[in-house]
C-alpha positions as CSV (number, residue, x, y, z in Angstrom):
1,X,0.0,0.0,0.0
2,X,1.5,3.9,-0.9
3,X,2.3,6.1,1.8
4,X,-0.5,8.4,0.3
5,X,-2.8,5.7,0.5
6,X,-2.6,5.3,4.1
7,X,-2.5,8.3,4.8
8,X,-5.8,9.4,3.8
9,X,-6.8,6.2,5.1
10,X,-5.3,7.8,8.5
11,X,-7.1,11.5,7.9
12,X,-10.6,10.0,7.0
13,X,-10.7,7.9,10.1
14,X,-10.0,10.4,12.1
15,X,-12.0,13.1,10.5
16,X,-15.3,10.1,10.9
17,X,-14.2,10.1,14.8
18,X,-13.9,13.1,15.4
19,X,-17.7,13.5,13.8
20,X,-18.9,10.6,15.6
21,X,-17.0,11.5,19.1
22,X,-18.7,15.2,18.8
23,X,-22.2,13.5,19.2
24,X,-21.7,10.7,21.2
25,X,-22.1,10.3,25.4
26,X,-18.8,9.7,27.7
27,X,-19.1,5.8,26.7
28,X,-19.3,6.1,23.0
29,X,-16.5,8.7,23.3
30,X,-13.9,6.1,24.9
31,X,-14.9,3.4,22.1
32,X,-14.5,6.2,20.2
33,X,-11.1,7.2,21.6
34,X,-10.0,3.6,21.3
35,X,-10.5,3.1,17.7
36,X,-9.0,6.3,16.8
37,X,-5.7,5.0,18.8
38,X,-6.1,1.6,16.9
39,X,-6.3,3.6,13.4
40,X,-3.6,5.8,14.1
41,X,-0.9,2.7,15.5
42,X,-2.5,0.3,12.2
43,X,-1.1,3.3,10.3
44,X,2.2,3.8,12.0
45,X,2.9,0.1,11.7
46,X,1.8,0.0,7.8
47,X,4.5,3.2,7.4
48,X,6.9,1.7,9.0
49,X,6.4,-1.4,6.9
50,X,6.9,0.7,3.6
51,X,9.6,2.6,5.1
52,X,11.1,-0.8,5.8
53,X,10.3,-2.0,2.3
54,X,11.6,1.4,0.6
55,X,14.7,1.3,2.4
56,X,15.3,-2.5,1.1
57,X,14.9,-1.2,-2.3
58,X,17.4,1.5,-2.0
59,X,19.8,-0.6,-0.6
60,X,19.4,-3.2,-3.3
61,X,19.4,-1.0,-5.6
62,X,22.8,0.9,-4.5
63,X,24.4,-2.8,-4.3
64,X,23.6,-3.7,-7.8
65,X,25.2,-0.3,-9.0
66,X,28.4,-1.3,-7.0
67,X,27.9,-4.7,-8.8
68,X,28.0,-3.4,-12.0
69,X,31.2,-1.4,-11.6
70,X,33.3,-4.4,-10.9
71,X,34.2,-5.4,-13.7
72,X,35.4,-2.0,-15.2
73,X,37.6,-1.5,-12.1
74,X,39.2,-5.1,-12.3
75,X,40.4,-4.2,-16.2
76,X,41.5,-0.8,-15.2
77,X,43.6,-2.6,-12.1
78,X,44.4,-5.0,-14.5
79,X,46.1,-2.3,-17.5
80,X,47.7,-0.5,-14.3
81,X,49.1,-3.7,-13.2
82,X,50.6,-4.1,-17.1
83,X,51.3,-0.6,-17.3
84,X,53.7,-0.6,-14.0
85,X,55.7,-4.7,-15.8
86,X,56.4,-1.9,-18.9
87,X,58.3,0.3,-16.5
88,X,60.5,-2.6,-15.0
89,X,61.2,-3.4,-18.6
90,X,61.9,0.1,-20.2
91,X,64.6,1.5,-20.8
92,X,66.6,4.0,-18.6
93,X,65.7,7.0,-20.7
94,X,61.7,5.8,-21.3
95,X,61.2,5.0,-17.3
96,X,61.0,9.1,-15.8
97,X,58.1,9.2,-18.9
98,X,56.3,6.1,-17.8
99,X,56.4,6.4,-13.9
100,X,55.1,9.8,-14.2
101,X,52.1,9.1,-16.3
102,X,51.7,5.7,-14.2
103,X,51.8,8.1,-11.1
104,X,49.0,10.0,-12.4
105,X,46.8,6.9,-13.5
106,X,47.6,5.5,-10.3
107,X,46.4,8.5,-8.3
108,X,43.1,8.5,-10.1
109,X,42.2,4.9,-9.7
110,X,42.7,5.5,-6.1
111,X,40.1,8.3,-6.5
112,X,38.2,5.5,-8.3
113,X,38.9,3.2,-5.8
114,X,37.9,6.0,-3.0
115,X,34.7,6.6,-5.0
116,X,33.5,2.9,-4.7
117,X,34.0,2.2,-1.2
118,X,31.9,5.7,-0.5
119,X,29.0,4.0,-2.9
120,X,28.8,0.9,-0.7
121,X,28.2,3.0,2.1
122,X,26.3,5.9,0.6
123,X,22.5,6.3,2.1
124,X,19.5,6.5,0.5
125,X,19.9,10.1,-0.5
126,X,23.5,10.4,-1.8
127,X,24.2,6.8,-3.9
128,X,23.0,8.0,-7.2
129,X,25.2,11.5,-7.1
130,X,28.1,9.5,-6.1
131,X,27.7,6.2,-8.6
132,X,27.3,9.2,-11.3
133,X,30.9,10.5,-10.3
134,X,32.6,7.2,-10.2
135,X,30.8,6.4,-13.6
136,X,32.5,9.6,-14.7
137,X,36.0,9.2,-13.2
138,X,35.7,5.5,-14.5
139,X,35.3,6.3,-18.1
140,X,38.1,9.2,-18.0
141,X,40.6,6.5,-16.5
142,X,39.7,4.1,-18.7
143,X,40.4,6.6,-21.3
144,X,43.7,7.7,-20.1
145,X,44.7,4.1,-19.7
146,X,44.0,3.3,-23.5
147,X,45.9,6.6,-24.2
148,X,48.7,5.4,-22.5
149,X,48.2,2.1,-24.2
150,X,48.5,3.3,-27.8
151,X,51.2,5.9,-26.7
152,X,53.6,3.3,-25.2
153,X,52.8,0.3,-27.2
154,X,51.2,-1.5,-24.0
């Protein structure tokens, strides 16, 4: 059931009570009384339940985002991983080149990194902002890593 839903369900009982109560003797007022409290802790429960139920949602929904980032972080681990053998192997004059750019890619997947682990914790309000941003500093590592690819025959 929607929030709105009970919530006029909420508003119209207690508007009939409060119609009923106006005309009714002490008794009928108490019944009266009772109900209304019944109505009113029916509807806290069945809010709670959505909240509940909302929340789950959310949650599942942030975790499937994480998920599906995965892979994209393992093949940009993965190039950095080939990308740091190359500078072992290089040649004295090609290493200053190749550990600077590395630096630099290394830095941002660490940002990337940084970016993922926030995700996994983000709340209901913040998760879709910040799986947005590592989307974006993703792709642009991603990019600079193929860059670095063509320009150093990786």
């Amino acid at each position: 059931m929607r929030f709105e839903t009970v919530a006029g369900l909420v508003i119209a009982s207690a508007f009939s009570l409060v119609l009923t109560v106006s005309g009714c003797d002490e008794k009928s007022t108490n019944s009266a009384k009772d109900a209304a409290n019944s109505a009113a802790a029916s509807a806290k429960d069945a809010t709670a339940a959505m909240t509940d139920r909302a929340s789950q949602a959310i949650a599942a929904a942030r975790d499937k985002a994480v998920e599906s980032f995965g892979p994209q972080i393992d093949q940009a681990r993965s190039m950095l991983d080939s990308f740091k053998g190359k500078i072992a192997s290089a040649s004295v004059d090609q290493k200053p080149a190749l550990e600077s750019v590395w630096g630099g890619l290394d830095t941002q997947f660490t940002s990337v990194t940084d970016l993922l682990n926030q995700l996994k914790n983000a709340g209901s309000d913040n998760w879709r902002d910040i799986s947005a941003k590592l989307g974006n500093a993703l792709t642009k590592l991603t990019g600079q890593l193929n860059d670095a690819k063509s320009q150093f025959g990786m």
